[in-house]
C-alpha positions in Angstrom: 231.8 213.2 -57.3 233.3 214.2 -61.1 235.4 211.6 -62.4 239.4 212.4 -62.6 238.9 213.4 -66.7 236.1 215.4 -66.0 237.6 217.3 -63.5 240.6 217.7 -65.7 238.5 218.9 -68.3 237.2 221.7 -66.3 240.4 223.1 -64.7 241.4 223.4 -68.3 238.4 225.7 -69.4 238.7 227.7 -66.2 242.1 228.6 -66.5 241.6 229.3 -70.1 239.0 231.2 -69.4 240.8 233.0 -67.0 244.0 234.0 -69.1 241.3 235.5 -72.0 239.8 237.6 -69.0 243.4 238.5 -68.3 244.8 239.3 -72.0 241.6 241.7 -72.1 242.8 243.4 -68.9 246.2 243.8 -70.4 245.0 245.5 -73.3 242.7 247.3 -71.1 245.9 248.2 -68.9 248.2 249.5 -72.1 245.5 251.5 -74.0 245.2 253.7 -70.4 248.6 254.1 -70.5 248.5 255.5 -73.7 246.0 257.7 -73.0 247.6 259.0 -70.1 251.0 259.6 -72.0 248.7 261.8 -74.5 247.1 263.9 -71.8 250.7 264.1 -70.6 249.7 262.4 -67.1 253.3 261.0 -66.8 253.5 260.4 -62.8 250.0 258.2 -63.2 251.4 256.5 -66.3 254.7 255.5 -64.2 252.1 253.7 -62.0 250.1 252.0 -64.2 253.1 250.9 -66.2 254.0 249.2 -62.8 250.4 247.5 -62.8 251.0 246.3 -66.1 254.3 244.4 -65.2 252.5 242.8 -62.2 249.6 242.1 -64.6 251.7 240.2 -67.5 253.6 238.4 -64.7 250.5 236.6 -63.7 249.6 236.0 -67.0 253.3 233.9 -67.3 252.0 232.0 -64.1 248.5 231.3 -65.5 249.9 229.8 -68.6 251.8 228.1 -67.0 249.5 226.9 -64.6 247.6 225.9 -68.1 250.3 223.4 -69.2 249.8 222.1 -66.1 246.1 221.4 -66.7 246.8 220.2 -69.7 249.4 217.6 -68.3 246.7 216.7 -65.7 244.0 216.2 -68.4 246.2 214.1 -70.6 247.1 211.8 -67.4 243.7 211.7 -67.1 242.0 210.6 -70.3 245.0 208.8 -71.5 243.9 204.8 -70.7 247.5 202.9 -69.1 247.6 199.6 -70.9 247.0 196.4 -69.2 248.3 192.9 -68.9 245.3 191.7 -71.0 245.9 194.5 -73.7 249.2 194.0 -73.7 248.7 190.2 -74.1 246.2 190.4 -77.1 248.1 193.5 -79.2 251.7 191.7 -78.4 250.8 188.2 -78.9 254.2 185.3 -78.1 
């Protein structure tokens, strides 16, 4: 089994990973649209307009989801001082 930092680690890329995928997708998304406003396909462009909302509202909750991962990763790799380090860096 992956240690807790490791694990981290790769949430991290994955979702990064994932919001790239979905930024391309969204670009993807509004160059149709414009398209279809050109060829004057305005019921179809209503429709994928409504794609594109649902689309950028899952890229809010993947970036969130991201400062999450980044939260977990820092918990993770971040080393909680002990008694003994405590005692030799904050000598009486």
């Amino acid at each position: 089994m992956e240690d807790p930092a490791t694990l981290a680690k790769l949430s991290v890329e994955a979702v990064k990973r994932q919001i790239e995928h979905q930024r391309l997708r969204i670009v993807r998304q509004k160059n149709l649209i414009a398209k279809l406003d050109r060829q004057n396909y305005t019921n179809i462009s209503l429709e994928v307009r409504l794609s594109l909302e649902k689309m950028e509202d899952v890229l809010v909750r993947m970036t969130a989801k991201l400062a999450a991962a980044n939260e977990e990763l820092f918990r993770a790799t971040v080393d909680e001082p002990t008694l003994e380090m405590v005692e030799r860096d904050c000598p009486m």
